[in-house]
C-alpha positions in Angstrom: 85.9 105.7 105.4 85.8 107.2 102.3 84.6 105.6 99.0 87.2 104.2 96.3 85.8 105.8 93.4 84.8 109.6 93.2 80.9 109.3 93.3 80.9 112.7 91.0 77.1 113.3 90.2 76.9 110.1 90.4 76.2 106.6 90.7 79.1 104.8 90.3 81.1 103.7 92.7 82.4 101.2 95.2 84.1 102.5 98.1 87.6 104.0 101.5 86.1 103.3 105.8 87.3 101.2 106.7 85.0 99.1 108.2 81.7 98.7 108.9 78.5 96.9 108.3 76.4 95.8 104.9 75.9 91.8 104.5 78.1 89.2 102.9 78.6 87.8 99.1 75.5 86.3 97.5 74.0 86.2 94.4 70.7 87.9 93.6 68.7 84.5 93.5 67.3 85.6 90.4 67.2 86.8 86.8 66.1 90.3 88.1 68.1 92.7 90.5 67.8 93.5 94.1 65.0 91.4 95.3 67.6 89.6 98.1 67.0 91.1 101.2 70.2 90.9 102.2 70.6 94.4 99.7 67.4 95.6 101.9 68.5 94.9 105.4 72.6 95.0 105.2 74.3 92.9 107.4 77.0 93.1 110.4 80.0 93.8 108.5 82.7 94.1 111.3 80.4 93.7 113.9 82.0 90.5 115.1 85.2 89.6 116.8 86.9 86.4 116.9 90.0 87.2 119.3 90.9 83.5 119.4 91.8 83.0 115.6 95.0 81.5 115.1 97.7 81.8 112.8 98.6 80.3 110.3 95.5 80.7 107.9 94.1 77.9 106.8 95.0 77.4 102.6 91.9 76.4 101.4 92.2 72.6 99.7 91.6 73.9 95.7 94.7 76.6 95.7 97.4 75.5 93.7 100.9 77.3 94.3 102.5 80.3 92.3 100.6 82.2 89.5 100.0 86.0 89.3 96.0 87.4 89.8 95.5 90.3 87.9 93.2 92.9 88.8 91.6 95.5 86.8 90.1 99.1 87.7 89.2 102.3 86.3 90.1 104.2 89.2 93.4 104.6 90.8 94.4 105.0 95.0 95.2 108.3 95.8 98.0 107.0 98.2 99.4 104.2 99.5 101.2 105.7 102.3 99.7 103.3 105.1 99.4 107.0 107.5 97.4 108.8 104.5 95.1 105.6 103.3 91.9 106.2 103.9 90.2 105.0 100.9 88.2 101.6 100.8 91.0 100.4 97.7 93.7 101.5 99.5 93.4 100.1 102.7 92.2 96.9 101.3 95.3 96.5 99.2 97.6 97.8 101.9 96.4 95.9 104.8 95.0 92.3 102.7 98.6 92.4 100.8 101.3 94.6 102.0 100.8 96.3 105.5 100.0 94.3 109.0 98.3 96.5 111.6 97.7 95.7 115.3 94.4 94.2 114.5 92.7 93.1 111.1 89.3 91.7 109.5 89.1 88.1 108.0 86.7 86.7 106.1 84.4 83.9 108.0 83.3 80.9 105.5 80.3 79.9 108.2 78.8 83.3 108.6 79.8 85.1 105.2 80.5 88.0 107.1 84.3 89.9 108.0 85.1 89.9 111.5 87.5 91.5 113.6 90.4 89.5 114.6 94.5 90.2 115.8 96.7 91.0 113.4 100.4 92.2 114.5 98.4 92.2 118.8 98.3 88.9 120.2 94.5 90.1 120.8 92.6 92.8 120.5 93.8 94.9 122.7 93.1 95.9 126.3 91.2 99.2 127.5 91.2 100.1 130.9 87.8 100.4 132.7 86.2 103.6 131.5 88.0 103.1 128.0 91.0 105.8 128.5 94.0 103.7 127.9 94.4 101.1 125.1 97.5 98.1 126.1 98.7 96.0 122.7 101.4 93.5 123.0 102.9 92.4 119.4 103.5 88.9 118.6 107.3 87.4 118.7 108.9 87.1 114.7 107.5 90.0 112.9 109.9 91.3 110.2 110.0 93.7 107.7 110.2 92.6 104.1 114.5 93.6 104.8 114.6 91.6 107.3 114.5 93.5 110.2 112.6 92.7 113.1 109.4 95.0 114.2 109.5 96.3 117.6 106.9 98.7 119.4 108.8 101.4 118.9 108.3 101.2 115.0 104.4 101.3 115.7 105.3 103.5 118.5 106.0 106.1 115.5 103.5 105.2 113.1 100.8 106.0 115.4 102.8 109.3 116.1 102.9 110.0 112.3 99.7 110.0 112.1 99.2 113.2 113.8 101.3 114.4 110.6 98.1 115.9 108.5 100.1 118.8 107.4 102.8 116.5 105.8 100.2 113.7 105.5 96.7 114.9 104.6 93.8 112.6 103.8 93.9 110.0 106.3 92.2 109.0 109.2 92.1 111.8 112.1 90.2 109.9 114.9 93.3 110.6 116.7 93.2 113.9 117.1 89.5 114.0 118.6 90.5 110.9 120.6 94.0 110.6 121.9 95.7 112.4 124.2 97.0 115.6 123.5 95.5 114.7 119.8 94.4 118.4 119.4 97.4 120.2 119.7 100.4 117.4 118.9 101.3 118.0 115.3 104.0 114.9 114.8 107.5 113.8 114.7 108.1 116.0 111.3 106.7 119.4 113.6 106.8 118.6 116.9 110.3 116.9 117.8 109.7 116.4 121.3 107.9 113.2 123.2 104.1 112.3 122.5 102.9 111.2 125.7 99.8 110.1 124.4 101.6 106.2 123.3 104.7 104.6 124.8 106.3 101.0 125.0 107.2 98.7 127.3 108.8 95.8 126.0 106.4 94.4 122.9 103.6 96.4 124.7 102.3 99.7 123.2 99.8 101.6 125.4 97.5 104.6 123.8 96.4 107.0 126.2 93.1 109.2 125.5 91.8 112.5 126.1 88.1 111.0 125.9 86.5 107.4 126.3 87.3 105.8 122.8 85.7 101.9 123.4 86.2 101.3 119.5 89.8 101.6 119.6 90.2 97.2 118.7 88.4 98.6 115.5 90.5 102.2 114.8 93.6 99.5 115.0 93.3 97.7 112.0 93.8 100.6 110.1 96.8 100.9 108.1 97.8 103.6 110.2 98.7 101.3 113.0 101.2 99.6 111.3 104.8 99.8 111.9 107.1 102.3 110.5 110.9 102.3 111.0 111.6 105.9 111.9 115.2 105.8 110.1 113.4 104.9 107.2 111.1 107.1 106.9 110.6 109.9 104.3 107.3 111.5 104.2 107.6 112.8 100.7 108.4 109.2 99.1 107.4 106.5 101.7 104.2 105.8 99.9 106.6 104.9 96.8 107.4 101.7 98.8 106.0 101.2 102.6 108.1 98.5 103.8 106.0 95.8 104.1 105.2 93.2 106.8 102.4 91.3 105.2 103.1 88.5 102.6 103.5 90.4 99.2 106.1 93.6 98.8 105.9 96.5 96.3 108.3 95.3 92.7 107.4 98.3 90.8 104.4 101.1 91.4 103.6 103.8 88.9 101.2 106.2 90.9 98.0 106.7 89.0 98.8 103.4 86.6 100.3 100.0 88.3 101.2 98.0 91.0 103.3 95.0 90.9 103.7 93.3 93.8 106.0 90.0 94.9 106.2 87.5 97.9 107.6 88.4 101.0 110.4 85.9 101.9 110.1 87.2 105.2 106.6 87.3 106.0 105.9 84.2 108.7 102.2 82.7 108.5 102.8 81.3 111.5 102.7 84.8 112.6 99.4 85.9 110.7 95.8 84.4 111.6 94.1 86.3 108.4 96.4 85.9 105.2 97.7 83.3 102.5 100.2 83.5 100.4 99.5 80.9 97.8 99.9 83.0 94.0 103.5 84.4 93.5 102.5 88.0 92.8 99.6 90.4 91.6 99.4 93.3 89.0 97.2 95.8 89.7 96.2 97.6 86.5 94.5 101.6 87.6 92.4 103.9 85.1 91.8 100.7 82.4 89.1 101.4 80.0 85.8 100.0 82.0 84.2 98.3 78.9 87.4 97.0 78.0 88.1 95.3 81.3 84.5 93.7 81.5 85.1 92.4 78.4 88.5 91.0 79.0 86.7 89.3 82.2 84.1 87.9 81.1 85.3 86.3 77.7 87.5 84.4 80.7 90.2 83.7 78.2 94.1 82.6 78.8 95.1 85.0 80.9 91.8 86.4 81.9 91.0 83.5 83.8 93.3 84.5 86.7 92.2 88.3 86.0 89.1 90.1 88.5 87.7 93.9 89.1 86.7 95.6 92.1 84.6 97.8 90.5 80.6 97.4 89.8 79.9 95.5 86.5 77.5 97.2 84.5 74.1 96.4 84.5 74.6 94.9 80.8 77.2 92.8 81.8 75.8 92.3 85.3 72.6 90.0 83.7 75.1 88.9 80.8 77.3 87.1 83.4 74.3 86.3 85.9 74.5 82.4 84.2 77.6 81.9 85.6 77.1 82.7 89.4 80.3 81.8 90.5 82.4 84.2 88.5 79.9 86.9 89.7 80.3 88.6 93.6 77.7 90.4 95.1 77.0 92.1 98.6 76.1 94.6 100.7 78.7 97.5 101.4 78.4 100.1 104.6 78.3 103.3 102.5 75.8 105.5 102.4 76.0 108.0 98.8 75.1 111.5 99.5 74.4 115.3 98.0 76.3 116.8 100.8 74.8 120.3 101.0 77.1 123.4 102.0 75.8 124.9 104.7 78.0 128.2 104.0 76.2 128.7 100.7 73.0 127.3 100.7 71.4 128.8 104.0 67.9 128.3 103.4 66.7 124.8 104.5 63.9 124.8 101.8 66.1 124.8 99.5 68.3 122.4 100.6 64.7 120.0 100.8 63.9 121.5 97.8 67.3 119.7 96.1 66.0 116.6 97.8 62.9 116.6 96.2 64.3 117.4 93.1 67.0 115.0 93.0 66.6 112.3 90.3 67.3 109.0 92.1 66.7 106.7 89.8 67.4 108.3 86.6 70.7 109.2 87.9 71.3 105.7 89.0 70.3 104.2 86.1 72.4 106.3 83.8 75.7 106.4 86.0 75.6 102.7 85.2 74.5 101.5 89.0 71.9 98.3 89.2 68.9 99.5 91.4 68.9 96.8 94.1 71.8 95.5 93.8 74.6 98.2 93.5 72.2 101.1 94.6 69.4 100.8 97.0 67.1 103.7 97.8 68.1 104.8 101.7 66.8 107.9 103.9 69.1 107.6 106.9 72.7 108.8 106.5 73.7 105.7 108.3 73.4 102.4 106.4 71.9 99.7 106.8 73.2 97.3 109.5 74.8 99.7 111.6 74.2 99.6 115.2 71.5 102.0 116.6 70.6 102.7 113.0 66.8 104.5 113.0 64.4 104.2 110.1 62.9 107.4 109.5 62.0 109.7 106.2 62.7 113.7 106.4 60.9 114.0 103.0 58.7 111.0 102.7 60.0 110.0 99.5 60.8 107.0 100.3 64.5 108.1 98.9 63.9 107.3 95.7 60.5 109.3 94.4 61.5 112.7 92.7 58.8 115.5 93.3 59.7 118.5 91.0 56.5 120.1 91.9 57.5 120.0 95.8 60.6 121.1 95.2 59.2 124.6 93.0 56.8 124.9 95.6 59.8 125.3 98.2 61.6 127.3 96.5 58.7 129.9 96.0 57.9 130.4 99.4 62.0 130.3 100.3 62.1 133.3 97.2 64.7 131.4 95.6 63.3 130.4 92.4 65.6 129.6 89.8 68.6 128.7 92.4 71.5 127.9 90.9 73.3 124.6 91.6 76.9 123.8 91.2 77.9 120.5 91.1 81.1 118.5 89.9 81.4 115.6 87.3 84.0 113.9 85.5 84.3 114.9 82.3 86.3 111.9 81.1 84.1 109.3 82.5 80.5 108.6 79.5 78.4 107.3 82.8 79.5 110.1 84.8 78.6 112.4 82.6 75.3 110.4 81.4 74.5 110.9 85.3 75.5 114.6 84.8 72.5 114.9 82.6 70.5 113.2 84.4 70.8 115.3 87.3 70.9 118.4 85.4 66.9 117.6 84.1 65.8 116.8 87.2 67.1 120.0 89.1 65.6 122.1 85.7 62.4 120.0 86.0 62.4 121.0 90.1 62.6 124.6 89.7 66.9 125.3 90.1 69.2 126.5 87.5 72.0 123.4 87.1 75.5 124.0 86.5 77.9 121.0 86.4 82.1 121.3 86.1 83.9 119.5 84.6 86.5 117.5 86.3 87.9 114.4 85.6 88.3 110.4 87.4 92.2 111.6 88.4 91.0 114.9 89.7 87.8 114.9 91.5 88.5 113.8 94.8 91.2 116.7 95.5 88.4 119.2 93.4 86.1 118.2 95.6 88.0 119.1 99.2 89.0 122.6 97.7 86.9 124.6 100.3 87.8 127.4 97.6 85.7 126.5 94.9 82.4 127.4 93.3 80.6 124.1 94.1 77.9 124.8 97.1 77.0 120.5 96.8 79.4 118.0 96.6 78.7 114.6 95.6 80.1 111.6 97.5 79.7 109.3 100.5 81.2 107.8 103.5 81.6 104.3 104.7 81.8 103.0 107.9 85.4 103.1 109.8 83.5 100.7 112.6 79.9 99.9 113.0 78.9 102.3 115.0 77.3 106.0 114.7 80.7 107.3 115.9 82.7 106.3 113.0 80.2 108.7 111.0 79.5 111.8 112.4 82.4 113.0 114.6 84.4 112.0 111.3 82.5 114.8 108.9 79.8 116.1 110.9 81.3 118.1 113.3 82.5 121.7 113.6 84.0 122.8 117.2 84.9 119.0 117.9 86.6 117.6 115.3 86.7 121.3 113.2 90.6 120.4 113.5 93.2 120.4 110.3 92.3 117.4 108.1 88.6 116.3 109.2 86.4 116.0 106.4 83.3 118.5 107.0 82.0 118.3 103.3 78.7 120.2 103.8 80.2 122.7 106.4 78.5 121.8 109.0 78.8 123.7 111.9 75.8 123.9 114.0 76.4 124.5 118.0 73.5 122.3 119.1 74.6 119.1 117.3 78.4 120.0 118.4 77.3 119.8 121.9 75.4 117.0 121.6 77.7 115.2 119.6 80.3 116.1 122.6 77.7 114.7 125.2 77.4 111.4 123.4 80.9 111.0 123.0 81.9 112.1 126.7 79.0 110.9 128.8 77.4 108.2 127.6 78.4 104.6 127.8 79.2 102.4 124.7 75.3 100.8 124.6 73.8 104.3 125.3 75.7 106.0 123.0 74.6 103.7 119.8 71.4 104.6 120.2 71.7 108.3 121.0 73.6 108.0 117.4 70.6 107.1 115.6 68.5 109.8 117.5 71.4 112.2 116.1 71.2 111.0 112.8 67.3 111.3 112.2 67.8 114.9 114.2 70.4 116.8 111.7 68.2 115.5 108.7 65.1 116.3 110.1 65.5 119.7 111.4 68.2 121.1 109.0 68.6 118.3 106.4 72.5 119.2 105.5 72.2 115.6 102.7 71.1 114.3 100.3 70.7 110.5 100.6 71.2 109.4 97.3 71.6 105.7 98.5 72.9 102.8 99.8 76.1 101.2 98.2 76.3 97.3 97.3 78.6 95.2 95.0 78.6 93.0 92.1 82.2 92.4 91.2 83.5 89.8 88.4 86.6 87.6 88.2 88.0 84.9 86.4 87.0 81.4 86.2 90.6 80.4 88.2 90.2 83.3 91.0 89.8 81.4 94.0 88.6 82.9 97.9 87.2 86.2 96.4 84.3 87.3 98.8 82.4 90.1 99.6 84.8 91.9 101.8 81.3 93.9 103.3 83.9 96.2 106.0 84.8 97.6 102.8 82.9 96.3 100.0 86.5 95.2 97.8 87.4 91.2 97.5 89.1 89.4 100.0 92.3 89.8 98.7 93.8 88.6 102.1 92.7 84.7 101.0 92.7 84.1 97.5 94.1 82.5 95.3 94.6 80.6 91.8 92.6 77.4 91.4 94.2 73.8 90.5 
């Protein structure tokens, strides 16, 4: 899943995977940052499934009725077409607010941790034997926000829609490397014939697959497997106002500035094990200044009370609200930040270690505003901490976090590519963006390269970054789990002949035969156990013998609210607040 916020040269930033691993809320324990392990170690974010949770969600005994929450970021969602969402802000406020899927992830009290649990299913779901067919029933007395009732048919055609990357770019596309006929089937908008890869039967939906897919309870809880009446249905302006079938509705959305959303009359919580539907409404507030918003937050008065961020406090204001604990969320995340390195353009693999080596960690950090330990936390592997089959291992013996400019020349002598130029984006528009610009710029000088940002800005960067066309040979982001596994990683980006299809993400070009069979093998002939571990083999492989990343660490959380938000958690699938349970206090 890709991150909420555009990670430019960078340090800042939350999180879009959906769903994967990282630890629950906590506070540090202390006056200093990251000495909890739980920022060391991660956590099983997703890892757990509760198929017998039951609807309605309990309404915790503090919530008072009515009341708007408020919530306040400097970055904006790209989309919120439920096919196209694919960010960790946009999935969170589609599927926590707006959008049911088949399945879902609630916050558990007891083990501080989200776990998997039905959402529009009765269950989970139910795979065949070898994992080639997936059987959902929906529950009786879902309705659209019109009041029509859902049927199978409607998530019949979302799941269809999906395949609709040329209309609907950005989203998920484990689909296509998954489902039946997921290579060549284009949509309803292209292809207007039958998909046989899902029909109905009743309330049933069945997904048929071209491979094994064992993670397809997880893949469900997308927005992308919600439901979508087809007579409804306008690609173009659909993400203006999906029709919702959670407890809250769009009132008014300005793309790239608000969201106003309202009860659902006609949401049922007797339908709906994971969400409440205690305050009246929310106003979401994109690109607000950040300063201003901390400040607004953590003066905590009138109407600030009932106001919250998702985004990383500074550290100023990180050990300015420490005193109060329980206006102060923190938590591990399942993103890993990287230098992706493209392969096209930077052939030599000295010089892609050479970058490594010459990479600032900490200076970048520290100047793009992260708190080392807390909202940053020196990594090597490309997959996080907590993830299943996860291998500890160093391709540079930096420890992840020890710049060695003196390595990094001596590389790039023996590669005869002293003075390298580096092109990297930035947005221009954002002070610890472009303090991390400089940052990053000194250390590349100081390792032997020639460093040359552009300038983009917060709105921009994340299509500037996936034009293929462009000057850049790094590009600065990360990924976050879809599902805590190895496969929600690497087939996603890493792949060329496999998943080389129309709308994968393959941001360092990677396209390397022996890891494309391999990747193939795990996915084809392995079982579920076997195949966790082969991903961490696979993992410490690609860095070590052609080191494509950069590992420019490990994401975590420490998000502020109000003194009258109530139920906001560490959400650690995505590393956003639990906006599925809270609430305004009595």
């Amino acid at each position: 899943m890709r991150m909420n916020k555009p990670a430019a040269a960078l340090a800042v930033a939350a999180m879009m995977t959906l769903a994967a691993c990282g630890g629950g809320s906590s506070d540090t324990g202390s006056d200093e940052p990251g000495d909890d392990a739980t920022f060391q170690e991660g956590g099983n974010a997703g890892a757990f499934k509760d198929e017998s949770r039951e609807a309605p969600a309990p309404v915790p005994d503090d919530a008072a009725e009515g009341g708007t929450l408020t919530v306040m970021t400097a970055v904006a969602p790209s989309t919120l077409d439920p096919t196209q969402a694919y960010y960790t802000d946009s999935t969170a406020i589609l599927s926590d607010l707006v959008t049911r899927s088949l399945t879902q992830y609630a916050y558990n009290e007891e083990t501080n941790d989200m776990q998997l649990i039905p959402d529009m299913a009765t269950d989970l779901g139910r795979p065949n034997e070898d994992n080639t067919e997936w059987t959902f029933t929906l529950r009786d007395g879902l309705k659209y926000e019109d009041g029509t009732d859902v049927t199978a048919e409607d998530v019949a055609y979302a799941i269809k829609r999906s395949f609709a990357i040329a209309e609907l770019p950005d989203g998920p596309t484990y689909q296509t490397t998954f489902f039946l006929d997921g290579d060549k089937y284009k949509g309803p908008f292209s292809d207007k014939g039958e998909y046989a890869g899902v029909t109905t039967d009743g309330n049933d939906i069945t997904i048929k697959m071209r491979r094994p897919f064992s993670d397809m309870d997880y893949y469900a809880s997308f927005p992308a497997f919600t439901a979508i009446p087809e007579a409804k249905d306008n690609p173009e302006t659909y993400g203006q106002h999906p029709l919702a079938t959670g407890p809250y509705k769009f009132a008014d959305y300005k793309a790239g500035s608000s969201l106003t959303l309202v009860k659902n009359d006609q949401w049922d919580p007797n339908t709906d094990p994971g969400r409440i539907q205690m305050v009246d409404g929310w106003d979401f507030k994109f690109a607000q200044d950040t300063a201003k918003l901390e400040n607004v937050i953590i003066n905590d008065n009138g109407s600030a009370q009932t106001t919250l961020t998702y985004d990383n406090v500074s550290a100023a204001s990180y050990r300015q609200i420490q005193a109060e604990k329980e206006r102060l969320v923190t938590g591990t995340q399942p993103c890993t930040f990287m230098w992706y390195i493209d392969m096209t353009k930077v052939k030599d693999i000295k010089v892609r270690q050479a970058i490594g080596y010459a990479y600032p960690y900490e200076d970048a950090w520290k100047a793009g505003g992260d708190i080392v330990g807390v909202t940053r936390v020196p990594g090597t592997s490309i997959l996080p901490p907590g993830t299943a089959g996860r291998k500890e291992y160093d391709a540079l013996g930096i420890g992840g976090v020890n710049t060695d400019p003196e390595k990094s020349k001596e590389l790039l002598k023996e590669a005869g590519a002293e003075g390298y130029e580096i092109k990297f984006l930035f947005s221009s528009d954002d002070e610890q963006a472009v303090a991390a610009k400089d940052a990053i710029v000194k250390g590349l000088e100081a390792g032997g390269f020639k460093a040359t940002p552009i300038a983009s800005t917060v709105e921009t960067i994340r299509t500037d970054r996936t034009d293929y066309n462009s000057p850049i040979n790094v590009r600065s982001s990360g990924w976050c789990s879809d599902w805590p596994s190895g496969g929600s990683w690497f087939p996603a980006q890493w792949s060329g002949d496999l998943v080389g299809l129309e709308g994968m993400p393959n941001p360092a070009n990677f396209k390397e035969k022996k890891f494309d069979d391999e990747q193939n093998r795990i996915l084809d002939e392995l079982s579920p156990e076997d195949a966790t571990k082969a991903w961490g083999d696979f993992d410490q492989s690609m860095e070590e013998e052609v080191y494509p990343a950069v590992v420019t660490g490990y994401g975590g959380v420490a998000m502020i609210h109000g003194s009258k938000v109530g139920g906001m958690a560490n959400d650690n699938v995505r590393g956003m607040p639990t906006f599925s349970r809270m609430y305004i206090t009595q």
